[in-house]
N, C-alpha and C positions, 0 to 999 in steps of 0.2 A: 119863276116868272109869274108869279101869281101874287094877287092882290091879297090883304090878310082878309077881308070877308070872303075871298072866297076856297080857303084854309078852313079842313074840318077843326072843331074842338083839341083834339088831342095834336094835330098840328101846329095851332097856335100855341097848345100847350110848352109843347118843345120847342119854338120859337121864344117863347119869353126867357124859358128856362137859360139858353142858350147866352141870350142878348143879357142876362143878369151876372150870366159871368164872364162877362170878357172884361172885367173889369177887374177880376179876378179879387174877389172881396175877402174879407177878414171874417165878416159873418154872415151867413148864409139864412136868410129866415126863409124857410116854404110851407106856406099855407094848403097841405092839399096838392103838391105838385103833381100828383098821380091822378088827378079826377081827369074823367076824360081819356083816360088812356087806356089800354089792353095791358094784362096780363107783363106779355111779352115789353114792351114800351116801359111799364110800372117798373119792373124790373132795372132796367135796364138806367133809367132816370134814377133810381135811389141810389145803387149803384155809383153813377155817375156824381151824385150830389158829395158820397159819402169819401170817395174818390178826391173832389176836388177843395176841401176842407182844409186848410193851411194847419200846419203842426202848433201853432198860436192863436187857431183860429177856432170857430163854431158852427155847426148847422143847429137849427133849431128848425123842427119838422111838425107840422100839424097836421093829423092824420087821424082816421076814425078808422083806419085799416089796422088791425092790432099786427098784421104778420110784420108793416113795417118800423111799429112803435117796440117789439122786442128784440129789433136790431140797436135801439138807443143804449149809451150807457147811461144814462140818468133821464130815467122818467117821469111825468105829471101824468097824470088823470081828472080829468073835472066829470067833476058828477053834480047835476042838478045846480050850476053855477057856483060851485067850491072846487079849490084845485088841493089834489092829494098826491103825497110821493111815493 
């Protein structure tokens, strides 16, 4: 019963997350899904992301957190505006 301003951070977080798949999409792009969130929540949303990925489908994850960028099987790195594989 609560308006989104007055929703901390990481609740709207979960609220976007949420409303992006009920559409239930082929490709998943998330910029940073975990900013804003706890430990516990970060988890739980990658998880969730990695879960909901169609057997013909994609997530594509931007992340500066390496613990969830070694869960990819094919990864980038940009260093200094160059992307490396």
């Amino acid at each position: 019963n609560s308006r989104p301003s007055e929703l901390s951070g990481g609740m709207r977080q979960r609220v976007n997350i949420a409303m992006a798949l009920m559409c239930d999409p082929q490709l998943i792009l998330a910029d940073e899904p975990t900013n804003d969130l706890d430990h516990i929540w970060a988890e739980q949303i990658i998880e969730y992301l990695e879960k909901e990925v169609q057997p013909e489908g994609a997530l594509v994850l931007v992340t500066h957190d390496l613990k969830w960028a070694e869960r990819a099987k094919i990864k980038y790195k940009m260093e200094e505006g160059c992307i490396y594989r």
